[in-house]
N, C-alpha and C positions, 0 to 999 in steps of 0.2 A: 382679222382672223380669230378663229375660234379661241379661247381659250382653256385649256386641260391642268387638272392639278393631280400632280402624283406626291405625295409624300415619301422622302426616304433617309429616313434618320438612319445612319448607320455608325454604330457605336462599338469602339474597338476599346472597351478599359479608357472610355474616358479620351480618346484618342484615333485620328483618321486619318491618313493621307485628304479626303475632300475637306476636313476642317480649315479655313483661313489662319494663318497665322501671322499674316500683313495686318495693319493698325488702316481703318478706311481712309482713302482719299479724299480732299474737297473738291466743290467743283469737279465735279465727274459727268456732271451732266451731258457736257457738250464733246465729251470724249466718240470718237467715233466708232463705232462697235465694231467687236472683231468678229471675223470672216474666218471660217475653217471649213475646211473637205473634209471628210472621211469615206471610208471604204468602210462596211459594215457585214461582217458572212454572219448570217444566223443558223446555228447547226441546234440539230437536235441533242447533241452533248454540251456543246461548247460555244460563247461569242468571240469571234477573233474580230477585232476593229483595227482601224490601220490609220494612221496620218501622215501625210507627206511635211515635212516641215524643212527651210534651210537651214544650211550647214553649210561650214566655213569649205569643206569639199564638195560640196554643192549639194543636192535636194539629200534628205537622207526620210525611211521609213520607220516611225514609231509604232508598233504593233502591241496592242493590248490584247490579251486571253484571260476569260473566264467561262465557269458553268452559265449555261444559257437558260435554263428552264431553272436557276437556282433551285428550285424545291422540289424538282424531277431528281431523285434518285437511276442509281442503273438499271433498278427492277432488275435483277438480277435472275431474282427468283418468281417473277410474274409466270404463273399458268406452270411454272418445273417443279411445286411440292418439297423445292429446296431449303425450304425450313426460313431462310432469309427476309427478312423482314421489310425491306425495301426504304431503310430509313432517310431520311434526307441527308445530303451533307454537311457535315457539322458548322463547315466556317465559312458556309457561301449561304447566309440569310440574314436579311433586314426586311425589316417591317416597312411594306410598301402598298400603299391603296391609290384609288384614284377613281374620282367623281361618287363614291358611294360604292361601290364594287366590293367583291370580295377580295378578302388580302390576300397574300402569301409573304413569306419571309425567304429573307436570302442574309449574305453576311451574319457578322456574330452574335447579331441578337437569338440566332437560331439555339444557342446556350443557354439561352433563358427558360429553357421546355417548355416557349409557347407552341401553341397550335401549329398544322404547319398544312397548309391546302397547297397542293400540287397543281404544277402550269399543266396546261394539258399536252398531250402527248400527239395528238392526233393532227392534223392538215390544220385545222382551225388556229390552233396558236399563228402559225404567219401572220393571221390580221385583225389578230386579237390584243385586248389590253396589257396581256404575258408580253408579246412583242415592243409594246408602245414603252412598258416598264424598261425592259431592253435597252433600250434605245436610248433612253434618257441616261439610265444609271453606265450606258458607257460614254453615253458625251460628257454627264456634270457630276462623274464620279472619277471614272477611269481618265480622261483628257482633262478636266475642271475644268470643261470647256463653262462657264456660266457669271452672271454678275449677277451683283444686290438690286433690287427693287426700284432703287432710283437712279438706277445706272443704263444706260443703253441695253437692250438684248443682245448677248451674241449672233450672231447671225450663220446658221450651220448648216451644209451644203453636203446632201448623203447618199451614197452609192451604194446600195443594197443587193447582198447576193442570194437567190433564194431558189430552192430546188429545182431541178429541170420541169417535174411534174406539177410545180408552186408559178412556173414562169408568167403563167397568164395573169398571176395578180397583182403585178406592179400597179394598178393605180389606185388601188384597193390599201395597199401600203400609204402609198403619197399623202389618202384621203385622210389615211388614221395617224400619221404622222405629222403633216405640215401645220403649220400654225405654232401660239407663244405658249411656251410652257412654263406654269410656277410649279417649285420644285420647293420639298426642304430638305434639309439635312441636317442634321441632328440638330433640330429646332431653326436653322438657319433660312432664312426664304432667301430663294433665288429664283431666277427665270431665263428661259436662252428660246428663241425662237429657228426651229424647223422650217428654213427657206425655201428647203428644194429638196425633193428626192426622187432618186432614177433607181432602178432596179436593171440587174443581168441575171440569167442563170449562173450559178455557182461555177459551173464546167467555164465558163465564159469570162467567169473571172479569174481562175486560171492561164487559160490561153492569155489574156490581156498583161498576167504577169509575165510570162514567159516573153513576149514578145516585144515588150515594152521598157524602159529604163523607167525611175524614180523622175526625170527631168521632163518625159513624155514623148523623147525620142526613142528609135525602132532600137533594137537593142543588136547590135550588128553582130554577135554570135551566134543568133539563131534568127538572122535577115532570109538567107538563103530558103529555109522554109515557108516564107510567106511568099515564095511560088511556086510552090510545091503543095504536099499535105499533112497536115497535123494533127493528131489525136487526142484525147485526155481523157481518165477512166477517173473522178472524182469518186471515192465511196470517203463516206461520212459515217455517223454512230449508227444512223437505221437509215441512207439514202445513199444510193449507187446512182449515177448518171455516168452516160457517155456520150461525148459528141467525137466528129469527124469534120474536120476545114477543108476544102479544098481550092487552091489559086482561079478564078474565073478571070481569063484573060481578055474576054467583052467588056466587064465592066472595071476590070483589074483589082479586084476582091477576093478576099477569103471569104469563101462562102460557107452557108453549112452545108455536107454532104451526106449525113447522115448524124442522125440521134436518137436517145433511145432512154427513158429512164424506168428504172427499178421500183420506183416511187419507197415507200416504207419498207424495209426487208429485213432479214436475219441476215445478210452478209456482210455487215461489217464491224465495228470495233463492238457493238452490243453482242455479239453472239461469241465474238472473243473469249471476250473477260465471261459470259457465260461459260464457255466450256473450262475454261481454269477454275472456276469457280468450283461447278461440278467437281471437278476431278480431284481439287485439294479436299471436299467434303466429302467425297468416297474414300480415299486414301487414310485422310489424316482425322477423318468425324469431326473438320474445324471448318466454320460455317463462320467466315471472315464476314468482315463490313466491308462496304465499298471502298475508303477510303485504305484500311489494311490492306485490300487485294488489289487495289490501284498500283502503291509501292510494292505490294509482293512481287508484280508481275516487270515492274521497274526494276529489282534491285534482283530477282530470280531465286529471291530469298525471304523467308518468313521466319517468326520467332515461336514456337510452338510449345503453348503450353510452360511459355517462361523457361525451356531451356536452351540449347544449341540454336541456332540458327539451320532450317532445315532447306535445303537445295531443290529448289522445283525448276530448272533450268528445263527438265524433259518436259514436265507439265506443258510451261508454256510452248515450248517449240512444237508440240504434239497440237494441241491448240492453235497455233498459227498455221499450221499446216494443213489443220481439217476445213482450217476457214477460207483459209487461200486456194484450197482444193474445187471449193462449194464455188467462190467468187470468179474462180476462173470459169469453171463451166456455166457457169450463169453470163458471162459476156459472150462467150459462143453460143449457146443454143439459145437466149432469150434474147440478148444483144446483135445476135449475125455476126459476131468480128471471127470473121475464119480468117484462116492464112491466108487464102487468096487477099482478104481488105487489109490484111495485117501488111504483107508484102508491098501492097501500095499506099505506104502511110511513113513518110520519112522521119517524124518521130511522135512517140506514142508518150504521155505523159501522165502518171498518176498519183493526185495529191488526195489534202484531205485525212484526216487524224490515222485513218487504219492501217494506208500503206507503210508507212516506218516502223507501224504495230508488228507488222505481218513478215516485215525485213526481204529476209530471203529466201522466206518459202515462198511468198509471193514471186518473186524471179524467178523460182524454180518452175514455176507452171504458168507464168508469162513473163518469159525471158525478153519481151522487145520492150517490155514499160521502162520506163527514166524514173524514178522518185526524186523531185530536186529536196536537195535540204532544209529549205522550207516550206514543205508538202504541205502541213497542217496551216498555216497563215498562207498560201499562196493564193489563194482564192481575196481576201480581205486587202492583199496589198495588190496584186489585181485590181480590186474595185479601187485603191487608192489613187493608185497611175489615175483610171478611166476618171475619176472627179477630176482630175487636174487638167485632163486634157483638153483643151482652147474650144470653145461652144458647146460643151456640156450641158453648163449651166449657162445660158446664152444670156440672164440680167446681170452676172457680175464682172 
């Protein structure tokens, strides 16, 4: 197999969770490489990665989150003359190249005020060397899934969740993916080889959590639905999808019955934090960074100008409600989900970073959605069940 070098020193003050701090092994040669699933959502804010790993009460889910496009700012202020500068985030850049290519930085090197060239924003990222970055730095960063040079390859087995409207390019991923990769890390050479990878739509790795246990059995509090029908409204930073299941008693399947995707849009967590944005800069003439108005909108509190702590609780709820407004009527007039499909859909399901954004102005204007508690990873451990489940990966 081919092989790809990506470089990714990432340097914390000298210091890294990826750094070794075990003294090498001898005779490591003939040790037998380790085997790992993962569950992989790539979002346009955010990568949630997932591992199924044992536990003494049996299978348990280790879920990793970070920025996905590291050097993709919120753009905040893209085409609004909001004065915001679109800067990167500060602690999510490391200097990462591969084959010759142009760089980008993510982790703390991003401190250093080097340069800083942005993933792209567009369809292309999915199966581009932004993604292939991805991909590695949460196997042999975030998992340290990886060995030294004269060690076995790991061996890594990956179930990727990628937009409804992205669905067709599963082999297109595989192609840019599989094969041995050498890595380094802050000067360290490593390698872990890319065995296998499957792709699902996002919405798809949802249902597969909901439906599913960590062990790969049917999950018997929501058995009764898998003959019946099931919904799921996924909206992401800038991607809405919706699918619909329905029990097919010929072939005795959940089928799909209906789908629908938004492709890129203004309806979700980007247009959020936009309107807050806005609205603390007409109010307050304070033109926050990303990362200030991240926690602004967390804590419902800002510090202004170095005095009191000032209360924007109305901000944001005025803001989750113009969004939830828009998002609703975008699944009925662009989606078709009227009452009549809503009525025949025994539970309707909606994860994905916006919905817990959006809380309860969202159930105010669709009252039959479920938000489970982990909305935002439910997709990623999703795909982690689907790696584990028996002929997946049919050579191991």
């Amino acid at each position: 197999m081919a092989t790809k070098l990506a470089e990714i020193p990432v340097n914390t003050n000298g210091r890294h969770p990826a750094v070794d701090t075990q003294p090498a092994q001898p005779d490591r040669q003939a040790t037998t490489p380790v085997i790992a699933k993962l569950g992989l959502d790539l979002g346009n804010s955010q990568v949630k990665a997932a591992r199924i790993v044992p536990g003494k009460g049996g299978p348990r889910i280790i879920t990793k989150v970070f920025d996905s496009a590291f050097a993709l700012p919120l753009d905040l202020g893209n085409g609004d003359d909001t004065g915001l500068t679109g800067r990167a985030r500060a602690t999510l850049f490391t200097h990462v190249s591969s084959d010759g290519e142009s760089s980008f930085f993510v982790g703390d090197d991003a401190r250093l005020g080097r340069e800083k060239t942005r993933v792209p924003t567009d369809d292309s990222r999915i199966t581009g060397l932004a993604d292939l970055r991805l991909m590695l730095y949460a196997v042999t960063v975030q998992f340290k899934i990886r060995a030294k040079p004269d060690e076995p390859a790991p061996q890594v087995y990956i179930y990727a969740g990628l937009p409804l409207h992205l669905d067709d390019r599963g082999k297109e991923v595989a192609a840019a993916w599989q094969g041995v990769h050498q890595v380094k890390i802050n000067g360290r050479s490593y390698h872990v080889e890319v065995a296998g990878v499957k792709t699902m739509s996002q919405p798809h790795g949802g249902l597969t959590d909901y439906f599913f246990l960590e062990s790969g059995g049917l999950n018997p509090d929501h058995q009764d639905v898998l003959r019946g029908t099931a919904g799921i409204l996924d909206v992401g930073y800038r991607t809405t999808d919706i699918v619909r299941l329905r029990y097919d008693s010929a072939s005795r399947k959940m089928l799909v019955d209906r789908q629908y995707s938004l492709g890129l849009n203004d309806l979700g967590a980007q247009n959020f934090y936009r309107a807050v944005y806005r609205a603390i800069l007409e109010k307050y003439r304070r033109n926050l960074d990303d990362d200030t108005l991240i926690q602004a909108v967390a804590e419902r509190r800002f510090k202004h100008h170095g005095q009191d702590d000032v209360e924007i609780g109305d901000i944001v709820d005025a803001a989750a409600e113009q969004v939830a407004e828009a998002l609703a009527s975008a699944v009925v007039e662009k989606a078709g989900w009227t009452d009549e499909i809503v009525a025949q859909t025994d539970t309707i399901l909606a994860i994905g970073g916006t919905p817990l954004l959006l809380g309860e102005a969202l159930k105010r204007r669709l009252s039959y959605v479920e938000i489970p508690a982990n909305a935002p990873v439910s997709c990623a451990q999703g795909l982690a069940k689907a790696a584990m489940i028996r002929d997946v990966f049919p050579n191991i």
